[in-house]
LORO-389000 format. One record per residue (C-alpha): x, y, z; residue number from 0. Coordinates in Angstrom, 3 decimals, padded with zeros to 6 digits. Layout:
REM residues N
      east     north        up  rodo
         X         Y         Z   NUM
...
REM end
This chain:
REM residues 286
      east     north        up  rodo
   000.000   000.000   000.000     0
   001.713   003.428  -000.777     1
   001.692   006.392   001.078     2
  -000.775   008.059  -000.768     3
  -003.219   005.274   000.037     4
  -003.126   005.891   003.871     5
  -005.360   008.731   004.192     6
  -008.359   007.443   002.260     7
  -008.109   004.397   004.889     8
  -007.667   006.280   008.165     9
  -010.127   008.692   007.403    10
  -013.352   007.091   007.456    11
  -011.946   005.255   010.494    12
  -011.694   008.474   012.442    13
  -014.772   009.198   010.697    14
  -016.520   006.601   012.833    15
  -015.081   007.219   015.677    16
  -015.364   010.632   016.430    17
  -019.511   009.877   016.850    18
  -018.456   007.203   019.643    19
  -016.450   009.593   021.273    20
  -018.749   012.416   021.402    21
  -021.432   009.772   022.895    22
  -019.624   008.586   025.248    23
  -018.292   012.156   026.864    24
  -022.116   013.443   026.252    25
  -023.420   010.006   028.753    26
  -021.055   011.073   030.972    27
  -022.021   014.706   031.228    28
  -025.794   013.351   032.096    29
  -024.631   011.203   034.065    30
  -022.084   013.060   036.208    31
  -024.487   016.443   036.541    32
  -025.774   016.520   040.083    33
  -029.173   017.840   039.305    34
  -029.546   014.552   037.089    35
  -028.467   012.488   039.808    36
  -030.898   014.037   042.266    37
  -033.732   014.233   039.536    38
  -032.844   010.197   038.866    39
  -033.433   009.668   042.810    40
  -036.447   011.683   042.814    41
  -038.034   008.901   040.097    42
  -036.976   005.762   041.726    43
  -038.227   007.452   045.143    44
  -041.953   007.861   043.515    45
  -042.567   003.929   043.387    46
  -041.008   003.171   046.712    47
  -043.352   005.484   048.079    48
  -046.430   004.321   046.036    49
  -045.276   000.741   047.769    50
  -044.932   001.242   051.340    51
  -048.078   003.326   050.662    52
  -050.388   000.441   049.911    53
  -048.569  -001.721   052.127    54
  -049.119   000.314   055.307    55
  -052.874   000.929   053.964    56
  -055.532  -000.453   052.049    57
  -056.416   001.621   049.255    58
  -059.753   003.264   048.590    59
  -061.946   002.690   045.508    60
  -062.280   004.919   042.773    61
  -058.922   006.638   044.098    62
  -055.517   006.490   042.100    63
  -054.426   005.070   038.813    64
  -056.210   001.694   038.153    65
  -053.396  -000.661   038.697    66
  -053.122   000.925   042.328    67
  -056.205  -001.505   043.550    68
  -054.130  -004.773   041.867    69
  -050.760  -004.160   043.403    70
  -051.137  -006.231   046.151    71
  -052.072  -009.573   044.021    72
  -048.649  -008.939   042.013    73
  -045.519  -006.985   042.690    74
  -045.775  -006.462   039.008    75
  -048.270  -003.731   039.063    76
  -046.132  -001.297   041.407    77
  -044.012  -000.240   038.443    78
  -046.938   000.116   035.874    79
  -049.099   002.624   038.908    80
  -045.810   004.459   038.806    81
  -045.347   005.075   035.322    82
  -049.272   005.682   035.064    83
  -048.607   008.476   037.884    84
  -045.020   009.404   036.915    85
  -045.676   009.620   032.880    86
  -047.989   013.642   033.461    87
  -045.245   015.367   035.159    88
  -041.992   013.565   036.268    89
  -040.730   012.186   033.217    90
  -041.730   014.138   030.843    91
  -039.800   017.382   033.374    92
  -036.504   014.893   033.488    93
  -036.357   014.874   029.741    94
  -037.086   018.720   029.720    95
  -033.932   019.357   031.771    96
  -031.855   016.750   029.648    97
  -033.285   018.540   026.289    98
  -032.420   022.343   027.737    99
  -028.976   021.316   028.366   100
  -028.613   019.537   025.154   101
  -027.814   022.755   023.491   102
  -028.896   025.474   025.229   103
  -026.988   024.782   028.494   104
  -023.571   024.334   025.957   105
  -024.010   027.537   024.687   106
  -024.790   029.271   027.799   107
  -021.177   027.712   029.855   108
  -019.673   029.188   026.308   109
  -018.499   025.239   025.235   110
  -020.755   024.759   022.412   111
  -017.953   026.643   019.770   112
  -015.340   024.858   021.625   113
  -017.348   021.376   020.593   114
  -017.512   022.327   016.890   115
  -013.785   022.404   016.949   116
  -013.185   019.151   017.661   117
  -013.682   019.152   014.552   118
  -017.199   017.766   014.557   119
  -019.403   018.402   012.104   120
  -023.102   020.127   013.203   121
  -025.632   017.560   011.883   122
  -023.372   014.643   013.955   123
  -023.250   017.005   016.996   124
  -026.781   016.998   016.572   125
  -027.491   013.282   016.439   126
  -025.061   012.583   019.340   127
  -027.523   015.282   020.830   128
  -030.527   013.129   020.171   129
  -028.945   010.005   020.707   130
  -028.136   010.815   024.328   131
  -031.522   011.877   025.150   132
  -033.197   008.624   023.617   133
  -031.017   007.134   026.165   134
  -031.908   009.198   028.895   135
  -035.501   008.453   027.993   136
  -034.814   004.494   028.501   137
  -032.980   005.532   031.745   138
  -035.589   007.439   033.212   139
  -038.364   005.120   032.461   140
  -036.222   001.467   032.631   141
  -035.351   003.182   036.451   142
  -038.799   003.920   037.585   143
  -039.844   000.232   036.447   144
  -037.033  -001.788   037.573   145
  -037.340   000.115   040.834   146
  -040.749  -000.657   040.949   147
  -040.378  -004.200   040.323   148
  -037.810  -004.866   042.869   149
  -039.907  -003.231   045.934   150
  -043.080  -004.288   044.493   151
  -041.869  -008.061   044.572   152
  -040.167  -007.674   047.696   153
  -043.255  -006.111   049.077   154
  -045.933  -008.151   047.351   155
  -044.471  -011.411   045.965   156
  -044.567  -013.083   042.503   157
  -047.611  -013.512   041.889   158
  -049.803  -014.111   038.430   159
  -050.172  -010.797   036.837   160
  -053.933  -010.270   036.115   161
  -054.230  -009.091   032.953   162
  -056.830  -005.952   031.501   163
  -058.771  -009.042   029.963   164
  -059.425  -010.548   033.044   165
  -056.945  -013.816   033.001   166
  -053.721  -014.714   034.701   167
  -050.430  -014.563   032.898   168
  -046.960  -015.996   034.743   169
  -044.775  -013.923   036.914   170
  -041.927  -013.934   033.579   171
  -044.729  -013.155   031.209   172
  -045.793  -010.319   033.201   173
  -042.101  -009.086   033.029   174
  -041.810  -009.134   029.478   175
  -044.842  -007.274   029.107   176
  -043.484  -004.676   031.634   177
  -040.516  -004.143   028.621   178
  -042.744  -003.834   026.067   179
  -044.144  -000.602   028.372   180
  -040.810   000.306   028.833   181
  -039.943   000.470   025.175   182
  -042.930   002.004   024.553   183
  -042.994   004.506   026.810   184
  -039.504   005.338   025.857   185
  -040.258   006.199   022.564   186
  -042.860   008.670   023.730   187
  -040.563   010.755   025.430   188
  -038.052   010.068   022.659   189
  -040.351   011.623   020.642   190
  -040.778   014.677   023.258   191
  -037.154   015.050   023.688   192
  -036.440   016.120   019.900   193
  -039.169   018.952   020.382   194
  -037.231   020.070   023.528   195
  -033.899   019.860   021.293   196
  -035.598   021.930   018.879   197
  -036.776   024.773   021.188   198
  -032.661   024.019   022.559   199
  -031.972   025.467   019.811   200
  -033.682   028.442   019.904   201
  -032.070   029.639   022.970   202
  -029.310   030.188   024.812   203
  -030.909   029.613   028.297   204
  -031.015   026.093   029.101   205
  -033.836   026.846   031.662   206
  -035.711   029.080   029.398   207
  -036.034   025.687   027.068   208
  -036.838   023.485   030.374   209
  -039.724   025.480   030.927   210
  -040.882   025.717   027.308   211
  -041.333   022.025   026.403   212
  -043.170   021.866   029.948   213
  -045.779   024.114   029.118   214
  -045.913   022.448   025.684   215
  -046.322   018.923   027.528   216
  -048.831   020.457   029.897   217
  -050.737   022.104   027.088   218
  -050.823   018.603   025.102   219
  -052.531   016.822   028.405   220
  -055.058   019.677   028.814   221
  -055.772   019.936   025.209   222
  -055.842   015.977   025.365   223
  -058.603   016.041   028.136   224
  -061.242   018.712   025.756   225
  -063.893   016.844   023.686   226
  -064.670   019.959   021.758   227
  -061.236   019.751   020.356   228
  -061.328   015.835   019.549   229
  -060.473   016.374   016.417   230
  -056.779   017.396   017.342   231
  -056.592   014.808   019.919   232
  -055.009   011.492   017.554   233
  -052.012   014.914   016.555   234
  -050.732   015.569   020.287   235
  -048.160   013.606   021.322   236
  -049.471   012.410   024.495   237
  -052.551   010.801   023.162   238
  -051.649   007.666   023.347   239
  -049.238   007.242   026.034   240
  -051.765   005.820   028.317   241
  -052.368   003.263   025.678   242
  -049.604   001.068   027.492   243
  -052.475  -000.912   029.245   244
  -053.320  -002.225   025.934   245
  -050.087  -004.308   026.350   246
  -051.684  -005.334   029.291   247
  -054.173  -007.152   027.805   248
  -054.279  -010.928   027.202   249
  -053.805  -010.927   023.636   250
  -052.309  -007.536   023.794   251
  -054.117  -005.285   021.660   252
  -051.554  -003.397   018.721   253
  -053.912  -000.638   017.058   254
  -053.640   002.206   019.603   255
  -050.176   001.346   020.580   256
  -049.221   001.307   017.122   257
  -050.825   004.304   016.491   258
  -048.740   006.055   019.570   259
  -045.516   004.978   018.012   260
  -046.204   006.845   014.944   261
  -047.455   010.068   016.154   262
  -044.061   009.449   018.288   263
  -041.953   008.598   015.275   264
  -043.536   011.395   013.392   265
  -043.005   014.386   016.142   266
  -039.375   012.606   016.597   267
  -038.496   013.138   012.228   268
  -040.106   016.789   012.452   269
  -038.806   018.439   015.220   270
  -035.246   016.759   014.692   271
  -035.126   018.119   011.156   272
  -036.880   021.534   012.407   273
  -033.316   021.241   014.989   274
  -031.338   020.544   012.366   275
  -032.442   023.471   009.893   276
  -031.879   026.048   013.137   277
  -028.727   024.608   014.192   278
  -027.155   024.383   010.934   279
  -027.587   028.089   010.296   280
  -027.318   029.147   013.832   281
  -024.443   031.940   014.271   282
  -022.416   030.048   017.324   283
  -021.360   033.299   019.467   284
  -020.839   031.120   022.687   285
REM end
């Protein structure tokens, strides 16, 4: 091989590796921030508490989500109350703050023209972006469940998981259907997270952007909850999130669920592209 071959070879090689790089230092940012840490603690604490809750004390009828009342038949159903309860405000707020700081919270600590030096081109920036906060997403939620699950069983026992239908399903079949809710959720908030990296890009103040995709996500749940506006109710993105009990169901049922992950998919292309168009052309002062 001559000389002048060497280049062509090591350059897609470095190519390849600079994405790795940039995803691995980007984990360990979300992972290492304090307010993350705390925020990750403040998930896992909301099932504990749901637990010991309906340990200590029968609950009521007609009060809480509807797995609440089954919790004590399977440890299983700890983990899917939480999610019901933690799904309208906690997650979707832990993906605001990892979406704020995404690009917004570069550019405000001045490192975001420091990045594009690397050098690093601005659409794989921007996918590294993304990438980490799909992660997050499957962090946040696989947390919450797997937390769930272990005080739940601890607290409750392995018991047959009573399906939505009505019959019993085994303690591992019950599992696997609490990853299919997992995975799904995660893709809702997947979906939410490239919205919050698009309003990240509009900003320099990664609180500013926090507080924005909140009031979009609170917006979407109050819009969600109007019949006169039914007609926009199968376009916002939290429509179907609820539509995990279908999963639940003994066989599970695919339509609405598979109707959620496109509206998901769909808000995911958009807003990532709508990022992409901003960030490309975005004068980096900072």
């Amino acid at each position: 091989m001559s000389a002048a071959d060497l280049p062509a070879v090591a350059g897609p090689r470095r190519e390849w590796r600079v994405p790795g790089r940039l995803l691995r230092s980007e984990l360990r940012l979300i992972a290492g921030r304090r307010r993350n840490q705390m925020g990750l603690l403040v998930l896992a604490a909301v099932p504990v508490i749901m637990a010991v809750a309906v340990k200590v004390s029968a609950p009521r009828p007609g009060r809480g989500p509807d797995f609440l009342s089954s919790v004590t038949s399977s440890g299983l159903f700890v983990p899917l109350a939480a999610l019901t309860v933690e799904m309208t405000l906690f997650l979707p707020l832990a993906i605001a703050m990892l979406a704020g700081d995404a690009v917004a919270g570069e550019a405000n600590v001045g490192t975001l023209r420091y990045l594009l030096t690397v050098p690093v081109r601005r659409t794989r920036l921007l996918v590294v972006k993304y990438v980490s906060l799909c992660i997050g997403a499957v962090w946040g939620v696989g947390l919450v469940a797997v937390t769930g699950g272990v005080v739940g069983v601890a607290l409750f026992g392995t018991g047959p998981m009573v399906t939505l239908s009505g019959t019993l399903v085994p303690f591992w079949e019950g599992v696997w259907r609490i990853v299919l809710v997992v995975l799904y959720l995660s893709a809702g908030l997947a979906g939410l997270g490239a919205v919050g990296l698009f309003i990240s890009t509009l900003t320099e103040q990664p609180m500013g952007a926090t507080v924005a995709l909140m009031i979009f996500t609170i917006l979407s749940w109050i819009l969600d909850s109007v019949p006169q506006v039914a007609w926009l109710h199968p376009w916002l993105i939290v429509d179907q999130w609820m539509a995990f009990g279908d999963l639940l169901r003994d066989p599970p049922a695919w339509d609405n669920v598979l109707r959620g992950l496109s509206v998901d998919g769909a808000y995911a292309v958009v807003f990532w592209l709508l990022a992409w168009a901003r960030f490309s052309s975005k004068d980096i002062t900072s």
